[in-house]
N, C-alpha and C positions, 0 to 999 in steps of 0.2 A: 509634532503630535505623534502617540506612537502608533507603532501599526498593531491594526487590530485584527486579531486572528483565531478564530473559531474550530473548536473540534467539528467531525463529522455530527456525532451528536446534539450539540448543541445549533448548528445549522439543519439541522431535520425540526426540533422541537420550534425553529424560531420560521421555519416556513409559510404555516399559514397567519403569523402577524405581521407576514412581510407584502400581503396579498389582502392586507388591509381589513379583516377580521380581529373579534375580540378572543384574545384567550387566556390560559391559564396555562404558565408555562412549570411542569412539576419534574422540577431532580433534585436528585437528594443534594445534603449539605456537602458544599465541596465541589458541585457538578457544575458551579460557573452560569447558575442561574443570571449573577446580573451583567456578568458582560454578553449573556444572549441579548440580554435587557438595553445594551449598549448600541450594538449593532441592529436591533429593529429601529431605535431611538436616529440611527445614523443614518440608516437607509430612508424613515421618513424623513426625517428635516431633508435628503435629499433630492426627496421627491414631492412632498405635501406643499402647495404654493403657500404661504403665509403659518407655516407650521411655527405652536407650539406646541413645548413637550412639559410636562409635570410628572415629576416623580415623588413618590409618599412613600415614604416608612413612616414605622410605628415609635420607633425611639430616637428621643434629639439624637444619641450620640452615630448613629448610624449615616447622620445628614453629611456631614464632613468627612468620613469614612468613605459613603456612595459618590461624592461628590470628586474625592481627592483622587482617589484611588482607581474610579471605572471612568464617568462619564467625562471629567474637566480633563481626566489623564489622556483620551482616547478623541473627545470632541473638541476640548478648549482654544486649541487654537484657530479654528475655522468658524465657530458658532459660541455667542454667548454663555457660558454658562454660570450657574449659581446656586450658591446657597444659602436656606433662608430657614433661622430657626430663632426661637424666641426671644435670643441675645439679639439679633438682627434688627437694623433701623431699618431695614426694606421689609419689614411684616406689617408697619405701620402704614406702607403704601403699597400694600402686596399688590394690587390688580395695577397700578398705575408700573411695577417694575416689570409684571408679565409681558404688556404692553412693548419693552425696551428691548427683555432675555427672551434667546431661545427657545433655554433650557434650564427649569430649577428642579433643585433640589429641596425637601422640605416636609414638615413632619406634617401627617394628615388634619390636626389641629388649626396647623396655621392655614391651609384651604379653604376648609372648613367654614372657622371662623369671617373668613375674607368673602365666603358664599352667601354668608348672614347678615354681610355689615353693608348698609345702603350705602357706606359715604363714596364717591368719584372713584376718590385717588384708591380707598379699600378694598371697592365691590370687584367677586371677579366671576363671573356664570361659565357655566359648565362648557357652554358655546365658545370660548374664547380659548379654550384646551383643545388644540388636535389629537393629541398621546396621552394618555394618563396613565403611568404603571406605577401600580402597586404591590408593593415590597411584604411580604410574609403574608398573604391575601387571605390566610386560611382565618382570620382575623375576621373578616368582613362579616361577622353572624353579629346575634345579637344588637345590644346598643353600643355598637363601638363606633370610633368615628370614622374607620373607613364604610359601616355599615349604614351611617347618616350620609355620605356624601351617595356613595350610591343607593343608597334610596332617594333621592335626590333624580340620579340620571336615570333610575329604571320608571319612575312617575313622568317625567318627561318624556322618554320614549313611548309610555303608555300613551299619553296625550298629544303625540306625534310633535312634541315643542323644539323641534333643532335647529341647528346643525347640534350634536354629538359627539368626545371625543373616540376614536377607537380606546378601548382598555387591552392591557396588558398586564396578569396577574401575574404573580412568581412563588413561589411554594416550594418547599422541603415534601412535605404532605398537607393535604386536606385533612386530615385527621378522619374519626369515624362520627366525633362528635359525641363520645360514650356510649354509641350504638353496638350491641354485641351481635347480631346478627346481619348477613350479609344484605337482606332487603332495606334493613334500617339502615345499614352504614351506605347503601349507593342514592338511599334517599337524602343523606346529608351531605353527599359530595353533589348532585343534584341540586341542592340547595345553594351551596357554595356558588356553584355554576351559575345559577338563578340570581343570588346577590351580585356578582362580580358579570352577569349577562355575559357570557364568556364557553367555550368549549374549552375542556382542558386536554392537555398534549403532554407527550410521553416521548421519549423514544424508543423507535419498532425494533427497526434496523441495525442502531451501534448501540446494542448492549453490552457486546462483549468489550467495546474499548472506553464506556462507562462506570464497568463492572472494574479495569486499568487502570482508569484514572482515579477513580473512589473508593480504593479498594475496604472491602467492610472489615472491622477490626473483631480477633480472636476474642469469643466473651468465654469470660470465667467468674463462677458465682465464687468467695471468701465468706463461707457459711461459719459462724459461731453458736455456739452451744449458749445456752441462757445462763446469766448467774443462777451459781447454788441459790444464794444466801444473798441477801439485799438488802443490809439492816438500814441503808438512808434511804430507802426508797419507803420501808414499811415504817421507823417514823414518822417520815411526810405524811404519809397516807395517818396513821395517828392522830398526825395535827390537824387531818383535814375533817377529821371524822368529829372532832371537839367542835370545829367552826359548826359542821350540820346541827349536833345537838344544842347550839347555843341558839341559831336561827332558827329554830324549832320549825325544820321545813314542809308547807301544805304538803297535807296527804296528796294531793292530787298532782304531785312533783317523784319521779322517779330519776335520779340518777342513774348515768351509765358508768360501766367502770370509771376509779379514778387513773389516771397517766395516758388518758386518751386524746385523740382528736372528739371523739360521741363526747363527751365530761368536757372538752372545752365548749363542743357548742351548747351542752344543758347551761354549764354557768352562764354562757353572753344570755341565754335567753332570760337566766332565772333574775340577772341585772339589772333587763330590759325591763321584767316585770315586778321588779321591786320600784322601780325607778316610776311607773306606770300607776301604782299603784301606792304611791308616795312611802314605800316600807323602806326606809335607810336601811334598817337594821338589813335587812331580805340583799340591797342593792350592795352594800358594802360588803356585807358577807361574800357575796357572790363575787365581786370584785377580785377581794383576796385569796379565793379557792383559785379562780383562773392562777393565780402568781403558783400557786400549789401548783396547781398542774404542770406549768408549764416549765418546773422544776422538775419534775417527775420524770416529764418527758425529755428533760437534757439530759437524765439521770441516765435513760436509756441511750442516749443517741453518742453523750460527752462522757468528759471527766464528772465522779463527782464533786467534785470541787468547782464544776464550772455551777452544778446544780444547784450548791449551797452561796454563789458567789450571787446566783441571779435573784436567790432570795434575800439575801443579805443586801443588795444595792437597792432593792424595791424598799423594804423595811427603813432606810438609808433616807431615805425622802419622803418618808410618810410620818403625817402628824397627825395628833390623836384632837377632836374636838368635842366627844362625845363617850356615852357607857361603851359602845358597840367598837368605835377605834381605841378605845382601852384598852376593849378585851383582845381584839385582834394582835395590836403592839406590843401588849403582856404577853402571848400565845409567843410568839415569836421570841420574844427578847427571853422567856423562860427556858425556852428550848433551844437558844443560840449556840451554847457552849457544846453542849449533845451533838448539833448539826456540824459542825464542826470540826468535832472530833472524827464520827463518822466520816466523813468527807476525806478524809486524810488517810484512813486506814487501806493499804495497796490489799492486802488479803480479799477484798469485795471488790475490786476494780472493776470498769467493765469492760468485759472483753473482747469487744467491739471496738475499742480502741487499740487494745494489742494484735488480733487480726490486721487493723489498718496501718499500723507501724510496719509487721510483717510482710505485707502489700508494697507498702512503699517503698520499703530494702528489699525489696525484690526487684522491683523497676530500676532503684538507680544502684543498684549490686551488682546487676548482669551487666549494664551499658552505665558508660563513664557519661555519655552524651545524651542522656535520658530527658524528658522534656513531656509534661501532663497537667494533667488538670483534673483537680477535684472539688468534682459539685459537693454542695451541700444545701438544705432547703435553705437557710435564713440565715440574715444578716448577722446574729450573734453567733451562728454557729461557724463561719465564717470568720468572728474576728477569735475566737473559742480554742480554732485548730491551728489559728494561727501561732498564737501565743504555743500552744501543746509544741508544734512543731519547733519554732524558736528554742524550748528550753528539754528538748528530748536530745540526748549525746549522740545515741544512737543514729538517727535523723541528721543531726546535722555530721556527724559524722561521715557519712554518706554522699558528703556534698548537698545535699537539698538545700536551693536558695528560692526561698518560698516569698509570696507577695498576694495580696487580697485582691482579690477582681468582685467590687459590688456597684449595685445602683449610684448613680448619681443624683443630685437631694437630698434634703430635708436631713443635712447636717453628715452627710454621708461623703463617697469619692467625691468630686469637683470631676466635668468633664474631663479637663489638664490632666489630672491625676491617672484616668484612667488610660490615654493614650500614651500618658508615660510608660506605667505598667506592661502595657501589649507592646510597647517601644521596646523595652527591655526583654522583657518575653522572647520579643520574635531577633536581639542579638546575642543573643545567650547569657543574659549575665543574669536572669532570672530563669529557673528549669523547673517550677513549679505554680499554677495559679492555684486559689482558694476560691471558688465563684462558687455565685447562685447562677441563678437563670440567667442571668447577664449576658454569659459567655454562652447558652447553649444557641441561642439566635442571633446570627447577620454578626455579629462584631467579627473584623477579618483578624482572626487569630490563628497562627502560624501552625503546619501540623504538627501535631502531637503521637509520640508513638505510645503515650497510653492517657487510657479517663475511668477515672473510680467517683462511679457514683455511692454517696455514704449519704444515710439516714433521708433517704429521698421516696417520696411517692409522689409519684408526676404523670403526667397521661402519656399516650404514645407519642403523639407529636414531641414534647421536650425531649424523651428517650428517645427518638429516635434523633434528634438533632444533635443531642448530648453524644450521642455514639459516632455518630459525624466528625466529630472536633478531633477522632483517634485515626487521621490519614496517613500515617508514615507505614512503610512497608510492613509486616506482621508485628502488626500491633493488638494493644491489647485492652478489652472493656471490661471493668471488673466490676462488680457487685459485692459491697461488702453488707452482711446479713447476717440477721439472728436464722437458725433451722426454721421453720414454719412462719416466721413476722410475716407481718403485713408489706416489707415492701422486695420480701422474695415472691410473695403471691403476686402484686401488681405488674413485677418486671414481667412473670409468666403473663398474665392477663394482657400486659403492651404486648409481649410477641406478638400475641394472636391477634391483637389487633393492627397490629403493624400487617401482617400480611393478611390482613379481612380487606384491608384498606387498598390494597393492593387488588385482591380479585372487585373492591366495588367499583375501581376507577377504570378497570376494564371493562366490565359490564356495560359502565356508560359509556364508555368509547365504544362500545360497540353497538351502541343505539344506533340506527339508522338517523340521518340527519331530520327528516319532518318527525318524529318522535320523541326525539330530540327539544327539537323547536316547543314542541305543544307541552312539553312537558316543562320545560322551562317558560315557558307563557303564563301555563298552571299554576306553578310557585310563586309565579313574580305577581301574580292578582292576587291570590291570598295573602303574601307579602304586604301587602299595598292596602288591602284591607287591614291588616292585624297590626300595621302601623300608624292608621288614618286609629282604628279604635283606642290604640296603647296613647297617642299624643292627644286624643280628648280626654282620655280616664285621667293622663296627667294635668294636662290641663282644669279641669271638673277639679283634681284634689289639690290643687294651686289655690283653685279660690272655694275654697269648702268655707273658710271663715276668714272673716274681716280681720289686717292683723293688727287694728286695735281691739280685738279680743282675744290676742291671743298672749300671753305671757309667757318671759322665758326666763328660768330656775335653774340655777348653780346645778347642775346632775349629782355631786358629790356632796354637797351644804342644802338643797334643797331650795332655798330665800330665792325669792322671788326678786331680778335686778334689773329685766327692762321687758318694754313691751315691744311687739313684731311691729308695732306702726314706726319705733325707732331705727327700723335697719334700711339700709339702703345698700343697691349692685353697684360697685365701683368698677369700672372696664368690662363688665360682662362676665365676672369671675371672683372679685373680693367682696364678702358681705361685711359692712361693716356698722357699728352704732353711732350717730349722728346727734341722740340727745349731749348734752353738754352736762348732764345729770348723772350721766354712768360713769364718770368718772371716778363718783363717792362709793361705786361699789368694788372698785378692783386698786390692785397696789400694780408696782412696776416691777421687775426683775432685770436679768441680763439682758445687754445689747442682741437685736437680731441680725442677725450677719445673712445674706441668701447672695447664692451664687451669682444670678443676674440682675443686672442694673433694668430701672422701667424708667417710660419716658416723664409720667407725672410723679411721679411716690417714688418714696425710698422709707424700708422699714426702721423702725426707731426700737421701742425695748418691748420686752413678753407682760403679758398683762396677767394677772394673776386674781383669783378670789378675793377680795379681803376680809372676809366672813372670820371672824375669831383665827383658827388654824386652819382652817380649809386650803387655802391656796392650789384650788385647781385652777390647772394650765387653762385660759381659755382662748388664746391668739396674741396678738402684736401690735404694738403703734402703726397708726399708718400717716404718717410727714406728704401729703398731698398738696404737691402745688406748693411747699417752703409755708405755706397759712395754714391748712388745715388737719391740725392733729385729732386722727378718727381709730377710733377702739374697731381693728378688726378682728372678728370672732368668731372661733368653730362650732359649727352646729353640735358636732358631738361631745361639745361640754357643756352641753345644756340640757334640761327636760323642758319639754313644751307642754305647758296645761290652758287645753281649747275648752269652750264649750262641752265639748265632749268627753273629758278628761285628761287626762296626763299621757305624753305619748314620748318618743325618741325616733330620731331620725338619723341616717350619717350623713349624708347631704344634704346641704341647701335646698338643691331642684328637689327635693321630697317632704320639702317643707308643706305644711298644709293653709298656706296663708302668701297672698302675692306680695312681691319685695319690687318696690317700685325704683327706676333707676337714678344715682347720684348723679343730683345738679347743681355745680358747682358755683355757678353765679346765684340761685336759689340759697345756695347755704351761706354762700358770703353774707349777701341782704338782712339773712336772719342773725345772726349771728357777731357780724360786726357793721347792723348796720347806724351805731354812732360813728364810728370810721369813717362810714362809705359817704355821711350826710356832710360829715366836714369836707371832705372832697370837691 
């Protein structure tokens, strides 16, 4: 086992959890949050009679990471330990393996889950956790599911229901919560405090060998001038302006600029309310302006050729079944050759890209042994620079041997993939990542002596973790930007709140302890209330309508293809339809491939429309049990028309009609029960 060994700081910050108190243990990215996490975790099982310990993060890939690398590294040869994530055959007996381990690892879902499920071997109550830390805590607001487990144990504590495990939060920052002033932002680290029942800790004492160990990297803003001239972007904008006048849009409809975030959320709304109000023309319009926009906006951020590539592949799979996808597909296909040309012309480039070239031969110009990472918001921007980077001379020139760091899912990295990547990262044969968010939280990725963040607006928390990842001796944080954009204004706006956040986490430490207490008592009854009201209003709009009245319609064809009394919850998570009638409404496509294997089902092919050309996407076979072939299907490819009228949801649980649970032996009987009588 190895020996575990703590700075002076990180043994002040883990003091009073070791004194059997709950807290919140906050240093910045780098500062060895979870091996404090290790050693309170070692020192109870040392001393707690019948100690367990539970550890929650928020991302599968983090499980194996926490698991490998701190606690199994540090505990495992003395105490149980484990890991348990949704590939795991021990989730299916979660309470019955706690029972066995010391110590798991495991994402807050699979808890969760296992808090709700009556069965033996499943069920596992809050009573039967000594330790419960939780990993990136600042999480715990809202409906998230570390905010459902502890509301959980703060309702308990109300109601005096224990035994209780201690908690143990862990934080980069609290965040301010988007609060600009200092009473707001210590009312929302207060709240934190209140969700996680915890006091949060700092260190007083060893700042200066904090400040050593973590040292903060040199920022420099790569400010660009705006293009002159933009003749692909004032196109687009052309094209988009034919789409308005063909949808002839109500007056009582104002557009915000086009190439914006405001312009994308007018269209999802204008969608919503076409879709609501049965106007195809209104919904599809709006449809295709988002693909507008959202060209616009690579226009600004990429190449344009990445702009005219995104329009080009949406057009690429879109079929016309009416006057309105005519016009749209015409629109397009007449203006193809123009977008095109455009796109190509280096004279309008934008130069936001050449700044970031320049950036880049900068980093690996000076030092041979250069080593970074560059955010960028989204997954295509992402695969976008990559590609840029690949076939720029200059760049690879330079040595840069680039590789994509994104999410895992829904057809994206594979887990594998991405510990390959940080594998190679952290032996040099890779000296550049391409990430989103991915990498700015808990994945342990190797230090970096620089990080450019491009075309990003993110809140303090991600900025300030993103600047984290730049640990190597004078290193360096860049910001690459247009003069006056929106995300030279935000970086200013994070500062200030990066150190707001800072004087509110003082403030509250410096509450006197009974002050402290009442004030946290205060949040957690209003908590308790405003959650007892949020899960009846949900509840109350579950069963607003019977869901044999409620119908669900193609969102994109509009045809009406099954009713709500059809659908049923398969494992607490798959909706699927059970008539043997819905079959005649959709065709089949390619096989679905998903990362992880489950114990009953294994997916079969993508199910498709089959309304003339419509063919929207609406979900997957589901091969249940090797018998039961069941259409499962996303809420968000459908319009729901209640009693009430036409509506749209994006999830299930916001359905307005109760979805009663799959029963397996129930559908057998019905369905093959000639079968079951010969038997």
């Amino acid at each position: 086992m190895a020996e575990l060994n703590l700075h002076a700081y990180q043994e002040e910050v883990a003091q009073r959890a070791l004194q059997g108190e709950n807290i919140i243990i906050w240093l910045p990215t780098g500062g060895g949050k979870t091996r404090a996490a290790v050693y309170v975790a070692q020192r109870h099982l040392e001393t707690k009679p019948r100690a367990k310990v539970v550890v929650l993060v928020n991302m599968v890939h983090l499980v194996e990471q926490h698991c490998s690398k701190e606690f199994d590294l540090f505990l495992g040869k003395q105490y149980k330990v484990l890991p348990v994530t949704g590939d795991s055959d021990e989730k299916d007996f979660f309470g019955k393996v706690l029972r066995k381990t010391d110590l798991i690892v495991c994402t807050a879902q699979i808890l969760y889950n296992s808090m709700i499920n009556a069965e033996e071997d499943k069920h596992v109550e809050l009573s039967d956790i000594t330790l419960l830390i939780i990993d990136e805590c600042h999480h715990t607001h809202k409906d998230s599911v570390y905010s459902k487990i502890m509301s959980c144990y703060v309702e308990k504590k109300m109601k005096n229901q224990g035994p209780l495990p201690q908690i143990l939060g862990l934080t980069a920052s609290p965040g301010t919560g988007g609060k600009k002033t200092l009473e707001t932002a210590m009312e929302h680290v207060l709240t934190i405090c209140a969700n996680m029942d915890s006091a949060i800790v700092s260190t007083k004492n060893y700042l200066p060998e904090l400040k050593q160990k973590v040292p903060r990297p040199r920022k420099e803003f790569e400010i660009t001038e705006k293009r002159p001239v933009d003749p692909l972007g004032d196109h687009i904008k052309w094209m988009m302006l034919q789409i308005h006048e063909f949808m002839d849009l109500p007056r009582d409809v104002h557009l915000r600029e086009c190439g914006t975030q405001e312009y994308e959320q007018d269209v999802v709304e204008l969608e919503k309310r076409g879709v609501s109000e049965n106007n195809r023309v209104m919904a599809r319009c709006a449809l295709h302006l988002r693909q507008y926009n959202d060209a616009l906006l690579i226009n600004d951020t990429l190449r344009m050729i990445d702009a005219y590539n995104s329009l080009r592949d949406f057009y690429a799979n879109t079929t016309a079944m009416d006057g309105t996808d005519f016009f749209l597909v015409g629109l397009f296909e007449e203006n193809q050759v123009e977008l095109s040309r455009l796109a190509i012309d280096p004279s309008c480039e934008n130069p936001k890209m050449a700044k970031l070239e320049s950036t880049l031969l900068e980093q690996f110009g000076t030092k041979k042994d250069s080593k970074g990472i560059l955010f960028t918001k989204t997954r295509k921007s992402v695969h976008c620079l990559y590609e840029w980077i690949l076939g720029n001379a200059a760049l690879q020139g330079a040595g840069i041997n680039a590789a994509k760091l994104i999410g895992a899912g829904n057809g994206n990295m594979t887990q594998k993939e991405q510990r390959e990547t940080i594998r190679n990262f952290h032996s040099g044969s890779l000296n550049l990542l391409i990430a989103t968010s991915i990498a700015e939280e808990g994945l342990d990725i190797p230090e970096c002596n620089f990080v450019v963040r491009y075309g990003l607006l993110t809140n303090d928390i991600a900025q300030l973790q993103a600047s984290g990842r730049a640990r190597a001796p004078d290193s360096v944080y860049s910001v690459v930007a247009s003069r006056g954009g929106r995300e030279l204004v935000r970086e200013r706006i994070n500062e200030y709140l990066e150190e707001l956040v800072k004087k509110a986490v003082a403030k509250v430490q410096e509450m006197n302890n009974y002050d402290f207490r009442q004030k946290i008592s205060q949040v957690q009854r209003e908590g308790m209330n405003l959650h007892r009201l949020a899960v009846q209003k949900k509840d109350d709009k579950r069963h607003r309508f019977a869901a044999a009245n409620v119908q669900l319609k193609c969102r994109s064809c509009f045809k009406s293809v099954a009713s709500g009394s059809d659908i049923r919850l398969v494992e607490g998570m798959h909706y699927v339809n059970i008539n043997p009638e819905f079959r005649n409404e959709f065709k089949v496509g390619a096989d679905i491939v998903l990362q992880r294997q489950f114990k009953d089902w294994e997916p079969g092919r993508k199910i498709l429309c089959n309304n003339g050309n419509c063919n929207k996407d609406w979900g997957f076979e589901m091969n249940f049990k090797g018998v039961a072939l069941l259409a499962t299907i996303k809420i968000v490819s459908f319009a729901l028309l209640t009693p009430d009228g036409q509506t749209t949801v994006k999830k299930w649980k916001d359905a307005p009609f109760p979805v009663d649970d799959f029963d397996f032996l129930t559908y057998c009987e019905d369905h093959f029960s000639d079968i079951l009588d010969q038997d």
